[in-house]
LOLOGU-165376 format. One record per residue (C-alpha): residue number from 1; residue in one letter; y, z, x. Coordinates in pm, 1 decimal. Example, Ala and Ser with C-alpha at 12.3 -4.5 7.8 and 13.67 -1.06 7.14 Angstrom:
% residues 2
nr	rest	v	w	u
1	a	-450.0	780.0	1230.0
2	s	-106.0	714.0	1367.0
END
This chain:
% residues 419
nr	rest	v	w	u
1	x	-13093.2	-3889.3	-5211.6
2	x	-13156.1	-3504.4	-5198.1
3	x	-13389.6	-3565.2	-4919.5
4	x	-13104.0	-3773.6	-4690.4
5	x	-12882.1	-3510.9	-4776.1
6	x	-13038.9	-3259.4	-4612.6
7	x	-13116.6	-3426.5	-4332.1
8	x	-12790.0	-3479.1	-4285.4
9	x	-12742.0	-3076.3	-4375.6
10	x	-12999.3	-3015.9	-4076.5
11	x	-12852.0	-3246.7	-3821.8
12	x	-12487.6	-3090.7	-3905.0
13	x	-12621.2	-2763.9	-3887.2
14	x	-12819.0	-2810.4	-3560.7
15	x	-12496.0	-2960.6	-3410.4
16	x	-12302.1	-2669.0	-3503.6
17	x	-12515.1	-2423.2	-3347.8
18	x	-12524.2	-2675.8	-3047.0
19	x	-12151.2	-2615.1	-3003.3
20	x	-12130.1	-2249.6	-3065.8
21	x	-12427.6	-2202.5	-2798.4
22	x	-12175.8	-2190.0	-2498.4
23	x	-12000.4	-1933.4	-2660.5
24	x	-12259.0	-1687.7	-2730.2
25	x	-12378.9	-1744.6	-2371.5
26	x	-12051.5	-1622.0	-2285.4
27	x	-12016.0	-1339.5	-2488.9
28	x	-12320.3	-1221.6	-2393.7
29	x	-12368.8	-1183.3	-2006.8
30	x	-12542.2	-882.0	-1801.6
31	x	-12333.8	-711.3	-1489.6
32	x	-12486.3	-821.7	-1142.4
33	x	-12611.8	-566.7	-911.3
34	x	-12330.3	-355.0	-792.5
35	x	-12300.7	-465.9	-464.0
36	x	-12254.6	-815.7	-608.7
37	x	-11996.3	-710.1	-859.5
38	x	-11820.8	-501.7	-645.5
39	x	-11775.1	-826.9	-405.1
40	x	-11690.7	-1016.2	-710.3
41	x	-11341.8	-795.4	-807.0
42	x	-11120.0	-899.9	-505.6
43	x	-10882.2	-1049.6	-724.1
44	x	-10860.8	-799.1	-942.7
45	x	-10514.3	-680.5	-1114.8
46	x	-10553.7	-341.4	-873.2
47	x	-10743.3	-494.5	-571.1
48	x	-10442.0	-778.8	-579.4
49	x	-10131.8	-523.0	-597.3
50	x	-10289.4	-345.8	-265.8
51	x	-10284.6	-711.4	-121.2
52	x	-9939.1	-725.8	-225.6
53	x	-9831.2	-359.9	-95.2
54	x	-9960.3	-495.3	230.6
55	x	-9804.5	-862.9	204.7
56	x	-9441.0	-624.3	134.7
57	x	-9467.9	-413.6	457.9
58	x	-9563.0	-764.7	669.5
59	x	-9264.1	-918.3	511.6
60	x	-9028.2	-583.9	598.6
61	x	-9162.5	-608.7	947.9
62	x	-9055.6	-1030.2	945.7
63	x	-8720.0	-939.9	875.3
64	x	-8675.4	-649.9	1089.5
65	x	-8711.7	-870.2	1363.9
66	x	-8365.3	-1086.8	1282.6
67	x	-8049.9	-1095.6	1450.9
68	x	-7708.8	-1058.8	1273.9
69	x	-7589.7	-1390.3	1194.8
70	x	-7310.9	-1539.7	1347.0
71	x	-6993.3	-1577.0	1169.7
72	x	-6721.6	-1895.4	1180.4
73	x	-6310.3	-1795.9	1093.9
74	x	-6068.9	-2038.8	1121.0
75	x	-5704.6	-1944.1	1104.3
76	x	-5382.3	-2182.7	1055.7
77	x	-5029.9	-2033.4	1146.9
78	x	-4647.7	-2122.0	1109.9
79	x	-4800.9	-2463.3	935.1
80	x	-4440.9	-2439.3	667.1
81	x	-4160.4	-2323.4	777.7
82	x	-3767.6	-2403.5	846.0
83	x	-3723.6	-2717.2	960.4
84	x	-3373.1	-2647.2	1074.4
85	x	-3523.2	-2439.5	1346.5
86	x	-3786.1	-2603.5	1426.3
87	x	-4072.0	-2342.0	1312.3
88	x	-4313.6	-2620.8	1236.1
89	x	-4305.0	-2715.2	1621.1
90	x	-4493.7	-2370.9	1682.3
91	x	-4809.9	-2461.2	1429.9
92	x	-5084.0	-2310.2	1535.3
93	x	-5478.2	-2350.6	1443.7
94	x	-5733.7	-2147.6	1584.9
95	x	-6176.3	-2218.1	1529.1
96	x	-6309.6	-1858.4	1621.2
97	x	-6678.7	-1772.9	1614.2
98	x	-6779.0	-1394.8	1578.1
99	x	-7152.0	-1267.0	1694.0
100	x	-7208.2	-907.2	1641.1
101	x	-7418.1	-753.6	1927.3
102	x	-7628.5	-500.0	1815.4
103	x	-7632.1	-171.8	2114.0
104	x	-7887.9	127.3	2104.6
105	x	-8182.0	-23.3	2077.5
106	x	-8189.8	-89.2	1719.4
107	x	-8372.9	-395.0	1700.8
108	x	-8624.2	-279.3	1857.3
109	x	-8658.7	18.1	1669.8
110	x	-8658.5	-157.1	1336.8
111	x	-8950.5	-407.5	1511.4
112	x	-9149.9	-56.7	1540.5
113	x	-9111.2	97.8	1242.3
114	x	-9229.7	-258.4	1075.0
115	x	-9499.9	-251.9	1255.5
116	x	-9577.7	129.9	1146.5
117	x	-9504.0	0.3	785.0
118	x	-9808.9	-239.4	807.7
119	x	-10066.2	-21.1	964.2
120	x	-9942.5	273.3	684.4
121	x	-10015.1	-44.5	411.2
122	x	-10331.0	-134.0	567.7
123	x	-10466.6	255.7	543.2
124	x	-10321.2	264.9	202.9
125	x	-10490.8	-76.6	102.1
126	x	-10850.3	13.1	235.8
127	x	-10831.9	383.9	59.0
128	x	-10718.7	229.1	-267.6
129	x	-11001.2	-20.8	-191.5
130	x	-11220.8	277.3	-133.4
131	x	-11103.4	472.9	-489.2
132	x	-11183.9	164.8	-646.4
133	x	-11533.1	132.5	-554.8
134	x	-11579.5	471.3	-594.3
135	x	-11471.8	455.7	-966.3
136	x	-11678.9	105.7	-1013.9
137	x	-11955.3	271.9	-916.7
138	x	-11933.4	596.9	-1120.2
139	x	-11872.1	342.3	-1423.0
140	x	-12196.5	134.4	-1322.6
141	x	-12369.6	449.0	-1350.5
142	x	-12201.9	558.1	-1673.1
143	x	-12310.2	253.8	-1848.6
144	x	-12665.6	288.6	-1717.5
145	x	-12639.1	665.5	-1835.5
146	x	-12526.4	557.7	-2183.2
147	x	-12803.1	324.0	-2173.1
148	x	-13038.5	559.0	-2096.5
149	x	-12907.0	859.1	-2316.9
150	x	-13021.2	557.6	-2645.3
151	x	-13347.5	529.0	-2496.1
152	x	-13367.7	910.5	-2538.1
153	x	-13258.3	919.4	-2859.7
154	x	-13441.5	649.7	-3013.7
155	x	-13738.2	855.4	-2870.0
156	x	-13662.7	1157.7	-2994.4
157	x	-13555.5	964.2	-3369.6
158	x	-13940.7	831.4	-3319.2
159	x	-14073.2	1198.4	-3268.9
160	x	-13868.7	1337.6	-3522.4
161	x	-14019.8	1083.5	-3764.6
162	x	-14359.9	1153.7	-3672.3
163	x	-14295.6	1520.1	-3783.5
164	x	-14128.6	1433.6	-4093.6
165	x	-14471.1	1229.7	-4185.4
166	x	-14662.6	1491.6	-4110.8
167	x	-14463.6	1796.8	-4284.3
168	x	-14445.9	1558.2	-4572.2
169	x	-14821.8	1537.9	-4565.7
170	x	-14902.1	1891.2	-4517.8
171	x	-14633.6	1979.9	-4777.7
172	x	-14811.7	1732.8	-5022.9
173	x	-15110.8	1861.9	-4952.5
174	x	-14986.0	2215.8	-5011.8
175	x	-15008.0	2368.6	-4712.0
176	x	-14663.5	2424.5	-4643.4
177	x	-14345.5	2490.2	-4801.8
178	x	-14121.5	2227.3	-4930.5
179	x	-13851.6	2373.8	-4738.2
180	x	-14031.8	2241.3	-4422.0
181	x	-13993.5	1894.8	-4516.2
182	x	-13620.4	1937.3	-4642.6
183	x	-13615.3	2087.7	-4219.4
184	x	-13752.1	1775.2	-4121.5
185	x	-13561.5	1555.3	-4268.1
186	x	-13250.0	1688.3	-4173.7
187	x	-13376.9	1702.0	-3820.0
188	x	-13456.2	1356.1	-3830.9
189	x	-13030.1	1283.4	-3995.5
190	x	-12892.5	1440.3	-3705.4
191	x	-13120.4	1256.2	-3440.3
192	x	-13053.5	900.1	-3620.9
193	x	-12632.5	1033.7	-3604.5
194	x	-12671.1	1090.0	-3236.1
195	x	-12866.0	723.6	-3202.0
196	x	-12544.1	584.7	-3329.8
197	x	-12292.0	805.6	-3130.2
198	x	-12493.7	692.5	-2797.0
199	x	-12473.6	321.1	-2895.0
200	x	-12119.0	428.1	-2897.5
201	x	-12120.6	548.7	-2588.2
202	x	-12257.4	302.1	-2474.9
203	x	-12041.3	52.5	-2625.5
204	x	-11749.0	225.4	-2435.6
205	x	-11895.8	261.7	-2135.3
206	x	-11966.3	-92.8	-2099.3
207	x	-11567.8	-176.1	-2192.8
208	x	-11482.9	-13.7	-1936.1
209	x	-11683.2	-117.7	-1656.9
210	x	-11581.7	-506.3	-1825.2
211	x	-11221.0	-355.2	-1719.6
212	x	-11274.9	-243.0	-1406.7
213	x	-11447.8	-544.0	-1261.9
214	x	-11179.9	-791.8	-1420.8
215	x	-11386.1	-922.8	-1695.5
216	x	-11213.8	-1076.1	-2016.7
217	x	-11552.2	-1063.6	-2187.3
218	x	-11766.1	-732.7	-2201.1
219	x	-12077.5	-697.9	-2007.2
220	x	-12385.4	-615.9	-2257.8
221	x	-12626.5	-491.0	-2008.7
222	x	-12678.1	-446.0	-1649.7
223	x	-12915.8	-601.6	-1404.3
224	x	-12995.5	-308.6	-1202.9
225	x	-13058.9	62.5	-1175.2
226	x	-12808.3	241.7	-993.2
227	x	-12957.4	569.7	-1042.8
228	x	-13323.2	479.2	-912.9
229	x	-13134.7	391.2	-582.5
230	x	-13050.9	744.1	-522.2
231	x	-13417.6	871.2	-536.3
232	x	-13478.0	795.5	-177.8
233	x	-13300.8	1062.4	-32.8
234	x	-13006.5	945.8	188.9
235	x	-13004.2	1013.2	622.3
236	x	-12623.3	1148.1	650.5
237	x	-12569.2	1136.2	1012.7
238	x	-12258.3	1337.0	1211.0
239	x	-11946.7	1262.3	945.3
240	x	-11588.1	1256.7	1132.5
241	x	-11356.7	1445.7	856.0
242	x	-11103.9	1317.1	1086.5
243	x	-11147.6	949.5	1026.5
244	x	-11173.3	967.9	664.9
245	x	-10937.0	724.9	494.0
246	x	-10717.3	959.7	309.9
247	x	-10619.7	1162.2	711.5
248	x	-10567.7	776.9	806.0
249	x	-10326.8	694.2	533.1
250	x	-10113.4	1021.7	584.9
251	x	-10139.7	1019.3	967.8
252	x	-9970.5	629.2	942.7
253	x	-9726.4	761.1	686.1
254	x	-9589.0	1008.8	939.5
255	x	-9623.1	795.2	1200.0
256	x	-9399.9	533.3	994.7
257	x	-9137.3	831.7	921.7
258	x	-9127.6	916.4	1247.0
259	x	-9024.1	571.9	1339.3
260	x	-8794.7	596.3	1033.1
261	x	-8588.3	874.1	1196.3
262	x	-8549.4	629.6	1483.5
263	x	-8396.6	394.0	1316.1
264	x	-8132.2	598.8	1176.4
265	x	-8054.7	765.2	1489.2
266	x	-7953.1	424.4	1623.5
267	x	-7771.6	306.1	1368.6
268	x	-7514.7	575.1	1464.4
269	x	-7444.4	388.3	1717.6
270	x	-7111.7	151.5	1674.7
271	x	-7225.0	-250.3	1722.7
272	x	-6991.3	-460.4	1874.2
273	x	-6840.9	-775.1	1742.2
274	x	-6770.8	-1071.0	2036.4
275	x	-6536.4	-1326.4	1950.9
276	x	-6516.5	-1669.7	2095.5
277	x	-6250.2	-1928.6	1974.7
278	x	-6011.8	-2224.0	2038.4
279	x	-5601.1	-2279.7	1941.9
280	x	-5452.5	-2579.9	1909.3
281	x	-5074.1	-2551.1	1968.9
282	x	-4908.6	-2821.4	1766.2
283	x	-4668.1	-2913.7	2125.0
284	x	-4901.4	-2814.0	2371.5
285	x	-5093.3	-3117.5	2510.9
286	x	-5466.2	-2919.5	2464.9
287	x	-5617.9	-2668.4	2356.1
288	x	-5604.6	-2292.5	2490.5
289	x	-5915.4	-2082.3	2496.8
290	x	-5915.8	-1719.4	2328.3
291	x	-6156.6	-1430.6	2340.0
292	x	-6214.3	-1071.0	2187.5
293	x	-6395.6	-769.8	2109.7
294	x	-6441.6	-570.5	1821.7
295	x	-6525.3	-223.5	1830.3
296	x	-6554.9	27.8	1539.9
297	x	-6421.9	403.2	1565.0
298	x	-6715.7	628.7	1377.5
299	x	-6456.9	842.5	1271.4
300	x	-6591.2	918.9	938.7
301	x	-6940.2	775.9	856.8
302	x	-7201.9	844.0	1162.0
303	x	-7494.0	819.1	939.1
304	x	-7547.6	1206.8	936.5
305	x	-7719.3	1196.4	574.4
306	x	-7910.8	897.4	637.1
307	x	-8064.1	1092.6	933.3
308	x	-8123.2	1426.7	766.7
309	x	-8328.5	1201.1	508.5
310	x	-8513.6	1077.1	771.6
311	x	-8593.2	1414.1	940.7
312	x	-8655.1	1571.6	610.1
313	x	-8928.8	1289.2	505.4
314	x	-9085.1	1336.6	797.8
315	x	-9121.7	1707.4	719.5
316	x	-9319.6	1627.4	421.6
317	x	-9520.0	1363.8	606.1
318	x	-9636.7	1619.4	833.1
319	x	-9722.4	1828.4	600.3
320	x	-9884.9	1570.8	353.3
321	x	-10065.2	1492.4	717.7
322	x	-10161.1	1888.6	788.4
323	x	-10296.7	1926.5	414.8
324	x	-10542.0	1567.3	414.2
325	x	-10724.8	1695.7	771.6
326	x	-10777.6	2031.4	621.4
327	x	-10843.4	1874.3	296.2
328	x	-11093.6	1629.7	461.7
329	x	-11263.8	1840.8	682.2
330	x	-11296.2	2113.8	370.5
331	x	-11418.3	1831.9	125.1
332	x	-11684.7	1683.0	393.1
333	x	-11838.1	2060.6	383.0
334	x	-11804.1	2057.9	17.0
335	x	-11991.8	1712.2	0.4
336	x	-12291.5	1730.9	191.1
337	x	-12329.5	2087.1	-12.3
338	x	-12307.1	1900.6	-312.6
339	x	-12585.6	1636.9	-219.0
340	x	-12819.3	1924.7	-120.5
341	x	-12749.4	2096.1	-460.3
342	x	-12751.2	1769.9	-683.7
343	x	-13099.4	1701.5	-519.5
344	x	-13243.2	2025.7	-607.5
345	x	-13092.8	1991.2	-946.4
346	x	-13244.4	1658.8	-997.4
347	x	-13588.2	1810.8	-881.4
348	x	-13557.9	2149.1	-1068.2
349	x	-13479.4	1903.8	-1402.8
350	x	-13811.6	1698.0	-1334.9
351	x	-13988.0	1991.3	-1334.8
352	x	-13819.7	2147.9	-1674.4
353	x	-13906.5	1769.1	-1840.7
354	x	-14262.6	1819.0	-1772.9
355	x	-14287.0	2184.4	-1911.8
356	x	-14111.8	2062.4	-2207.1
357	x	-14341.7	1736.4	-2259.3
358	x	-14619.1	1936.7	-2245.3
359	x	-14511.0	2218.1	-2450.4
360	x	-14420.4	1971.9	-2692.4
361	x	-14780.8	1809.6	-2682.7
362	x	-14918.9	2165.1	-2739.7
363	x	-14646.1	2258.1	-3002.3
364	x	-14763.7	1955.0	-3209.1
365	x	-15126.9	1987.6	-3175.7
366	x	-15097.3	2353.2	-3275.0
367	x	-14885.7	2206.2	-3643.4
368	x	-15110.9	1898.1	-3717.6
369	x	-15388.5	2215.5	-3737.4
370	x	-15216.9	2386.2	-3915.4
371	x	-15197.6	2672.6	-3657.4
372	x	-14831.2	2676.4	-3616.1
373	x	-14560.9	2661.7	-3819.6
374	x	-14283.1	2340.4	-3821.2
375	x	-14004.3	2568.3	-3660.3
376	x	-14209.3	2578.0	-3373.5
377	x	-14241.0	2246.0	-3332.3
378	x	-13879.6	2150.1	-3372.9
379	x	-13798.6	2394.2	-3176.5
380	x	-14014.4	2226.1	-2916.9
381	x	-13912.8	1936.0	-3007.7
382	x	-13546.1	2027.5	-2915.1
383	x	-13605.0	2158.3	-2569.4
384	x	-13782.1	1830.9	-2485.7
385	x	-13476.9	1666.4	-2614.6
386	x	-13257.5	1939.7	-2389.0
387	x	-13448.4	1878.9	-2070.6
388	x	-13419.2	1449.9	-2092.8
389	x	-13045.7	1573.9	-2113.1
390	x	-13071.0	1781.3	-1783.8
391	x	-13258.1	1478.7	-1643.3
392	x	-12951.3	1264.8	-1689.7
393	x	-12719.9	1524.3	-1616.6
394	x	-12850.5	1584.3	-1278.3
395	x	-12868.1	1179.4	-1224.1
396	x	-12489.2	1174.1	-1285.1
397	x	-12440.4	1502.4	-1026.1
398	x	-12660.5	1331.4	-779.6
399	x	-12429.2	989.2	-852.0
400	x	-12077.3	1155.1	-813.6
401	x	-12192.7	1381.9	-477.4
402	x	-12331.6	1068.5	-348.2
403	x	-12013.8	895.6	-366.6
404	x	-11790.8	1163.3	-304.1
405	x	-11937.3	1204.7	62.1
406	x	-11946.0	792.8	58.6
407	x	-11584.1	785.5	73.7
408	x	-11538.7	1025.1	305.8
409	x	-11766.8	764.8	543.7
410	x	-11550.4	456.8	491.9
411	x	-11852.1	341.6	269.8
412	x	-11967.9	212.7	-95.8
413	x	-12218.3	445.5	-289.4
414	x	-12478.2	154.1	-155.6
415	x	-12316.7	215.2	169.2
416	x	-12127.9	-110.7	184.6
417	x	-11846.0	-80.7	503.7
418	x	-11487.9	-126.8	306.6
419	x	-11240.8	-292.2	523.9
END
């Protein structure tokens, strides 16, 4: 009996786990390589509003392209009246169509400031595009830092152990102060309180990458190293300030403004209204033909504001234009200085790590002899702990330069083309 029910137990048990299988596989899934998940966010919440920013200006440019619509008036007169003098006899019904005619060139000028609405969409869709790699990238890397800043500290909680057994022992064996240990150990508390603050981080980090990408479910890992790409130094050939995507969205902005203005000046000019109809006379024996035209007086509203909008937004577009060459051509300088400098950081913090390893190899010979005291060796201890830091510090500097200059190339950090 007790050995049926807990087979049964067992078999409900395994079932159980059976089920709930799927759903730890899903909650549990690594990021692909960046390239990969970079091509897997194009339907994104922010990738899908550029889409739509782009779909808007197409559907502008659609309507600018219609005609006024015709319009149909029918008019009855003298249908009641005296009969005594015969007003019914002069009943009258007229079926009048109306087609304004549009003069000055406006269609056309609506047609090409569409069409500027597009290509100013377009350069704003593949610069958002651009910005969003840019900051899926930097969030890659800030997962693999946080990932990498545990590793450090789980080291550092193992070497800070190591010392606290040994102080303990040389304490015990009364060659050193108990205050030593009491050193130790609270070394060792504020490592293990940084091991938890980094898991954290890391936590976080991985959020918001999850975020960014368009994940429901968190990422717990990634599948490759984003930072090891960037040891193999980069060949940065001529870079055209001039066609970076921020000078391409303003110089299409002015370009649509300009086109803008346009269209106001022409809709100063008056349209026409032609008129086409037929009367029935009640005692004639057919119908007459009648014909007009309708022209408005721009006595009072010439569009005047409307224009001086116009004018005045094209001011600031040439300006906003001015400001992103200067700005691009300034920031190109900027970011092939900042790859030079983030490369010589990254090789002057290599070179501080393996001072600092060795110093703390020496530092903790010298104690376990007894030829050294512990404050030595923490404080060793610490500047190998300082220069890991300035190894991931540098890895982040090398990360953001890299992708800085990216962008101003039209390209991903792995040097992906955006379109």
């Amino acid at each position: 009996m007790n050995g049926s029910f807990r087979r049964s137990r067992t078999v409900a048990l395994t079932g159980a786990f059976a089920a709930l299988s799927p759903v730890g596989a899903a909650w549990s899934q690594t990021a692909p390589p960046f390239a990969q998940l970079l091509n897997q966010t194009r339907d994104v919440p922010r990738v899908l509003a550029l889409e739509a920013d782009v779909a808007r200006a197409r559907g502008l440019a659609l309507q600018a392209r219609a005609r006024p619509n015709p319009s149909i008036n029918v008019y009855a007169e003298n249908f009641v009246g005296d009969h005594d003098r015969n007003a019914r006899n002069q009943q009258q019904t007229t079926f009048q169509v109306d087609q304004p005619v549009e003069l000055g060139g406006k269609r056309s000028a609506r047609i090409a400031a569409g069409e500027a609405g597009i290509v100013a969409a377009k350069a704003r869709d593949r610069d958002g595009r651009l910005v969003f790699a840019t900051e899926l990238a930097r969030a890659y890397a800030g997962a693999e830092i946080a990932d990498r800043r545990i590793t450090i500290a789980e080291e550092e909680v193992k070497q800070a152990t190591d010392v606290l057994r040994v102080a303990r022992a040389l304490v015990g064996a009364g060659k050193e102060a108990r205050l030593r240990q009491v050193q130790a150990e609270t070394e060792l508390n504020t490592l293990q309180a940084d091991l938890e603050n980094a898991r954290a981080f890391k936590t976080v980090a991985l959020a918001r990458l999850s975020a960014l990408a368009g994940m429901t479910t968190p990422f717990t890992g990634l599948s490759e190293s984003l930072l090891d790409r960037l040891d193999a130094k980069p060949a940065f050939g001529p870079i055209d300030a001039m066609q970076a995507t921020t000078v391409r969205v303003a110089e299409a902005e002015q370009d649509a403004a300009a086109r803008a203005v346009t269209v106001q000046q022409r809709l100063a000019i008056p349209n026409v209204t032609a008129q086409l109809g037929v009367r029935q006379l009640r005692v004639a024996s057919g119908p007459a033909l009648v014909a007009g035209i309708s022209v408005p007086l721009p006595f009072f509203d010439r569009n005047q504001g409307n224009i001086a909008a116009a004018r005045a937004e094209l001011q600031g577009a040439e300006a906003r234009a001015a400001a992103a060459r200067l700005e691009a051509e300034a920031g190109t300088r900027a970011g092939l200085a900042l790859v030079e400098a983030a490369d010589a950081r990254a090789a002057a913090a290599q070179r501080t790590l393996t001072t600092a390893e060795e110093g703390y190899r020496l530092a903790r010979i010298a104690y376990e002899a007894g030829k050294s005291p512990l404050i030595e060796l923490l404080a060793a201890r610490q500047n190998l702990g300082v220069a890991r830091g300035l190894i991931l510090d540098a890895a982040a500097a090398r990360l953001d330069a890299r992708a800085n200059l990216a962008r101003l190339q039209g390209l991903t950090i792995t040097g992906e083309a955006v379109q």
